[in-house]
C-alpha positions in Angstrom: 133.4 10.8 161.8 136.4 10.4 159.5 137.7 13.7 157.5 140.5 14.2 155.1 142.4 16.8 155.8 145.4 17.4 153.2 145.6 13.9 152.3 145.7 12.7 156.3 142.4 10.6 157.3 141.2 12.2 160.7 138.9 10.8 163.3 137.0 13.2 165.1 134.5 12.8 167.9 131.6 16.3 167.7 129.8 16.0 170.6 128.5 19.9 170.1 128.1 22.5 167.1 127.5 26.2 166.7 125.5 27.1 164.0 125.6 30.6 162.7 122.2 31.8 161.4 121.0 35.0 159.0 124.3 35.2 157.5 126.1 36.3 154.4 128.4 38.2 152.2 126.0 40.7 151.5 124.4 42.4 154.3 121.7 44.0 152.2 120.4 40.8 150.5 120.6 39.3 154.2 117.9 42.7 155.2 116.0 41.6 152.3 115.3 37.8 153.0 114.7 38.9 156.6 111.9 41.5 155.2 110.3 38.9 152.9 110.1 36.4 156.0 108.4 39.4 158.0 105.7 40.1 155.7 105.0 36.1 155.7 104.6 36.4 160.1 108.2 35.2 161.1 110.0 37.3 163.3 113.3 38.8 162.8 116.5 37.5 164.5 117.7 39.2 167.7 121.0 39.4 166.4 123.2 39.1 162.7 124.5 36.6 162.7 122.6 34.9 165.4 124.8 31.9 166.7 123.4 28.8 168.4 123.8 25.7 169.6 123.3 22.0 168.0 123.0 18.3 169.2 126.0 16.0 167.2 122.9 14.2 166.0 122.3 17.4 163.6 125.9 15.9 161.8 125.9 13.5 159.0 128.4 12.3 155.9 125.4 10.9 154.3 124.6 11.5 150.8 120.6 12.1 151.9 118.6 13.4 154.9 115.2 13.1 156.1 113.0 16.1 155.9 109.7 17.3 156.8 108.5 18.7 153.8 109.9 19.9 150.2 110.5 23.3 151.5 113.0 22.5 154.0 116.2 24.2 153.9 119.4 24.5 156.3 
């Protein structure tokens, strides 16, 4: 992949990412969105943030992605 850092082109290989799940500035609204996803049957993190790993395949530059469905999100 190509990035422009500072007006320098860079070429960078991933070959792994770390995502970091069930995050955000404001730990309360974080509670709350894991509270409404209880009440619909999915179960709470083990950890906040909860950190994991992805395949390089997860990165893309493009200007669209597939999906599964119009309520995908991430």
């Amino acid at each position: 992949m190509k990035f422009n850092c500072l007006g320098n082109e860079r070429d960078l290989t991933i070959s792994h990412g770390v995502v970091a799940g069930w995050t955000g500035r404001d730990i309360g609204a974080v509670q709350h969105h894991i509270d409404e996803l209880a009440e619909l049957g999915v179960a709470p993190p083990s950890t906040i943030p909860l950190y994991y790993r992805v395949s390089s395949a997860a990165f893309t530059q493009e200007g669209e992605i597939e999906v599964l469905g119009k309520d995908s999100s991430g």
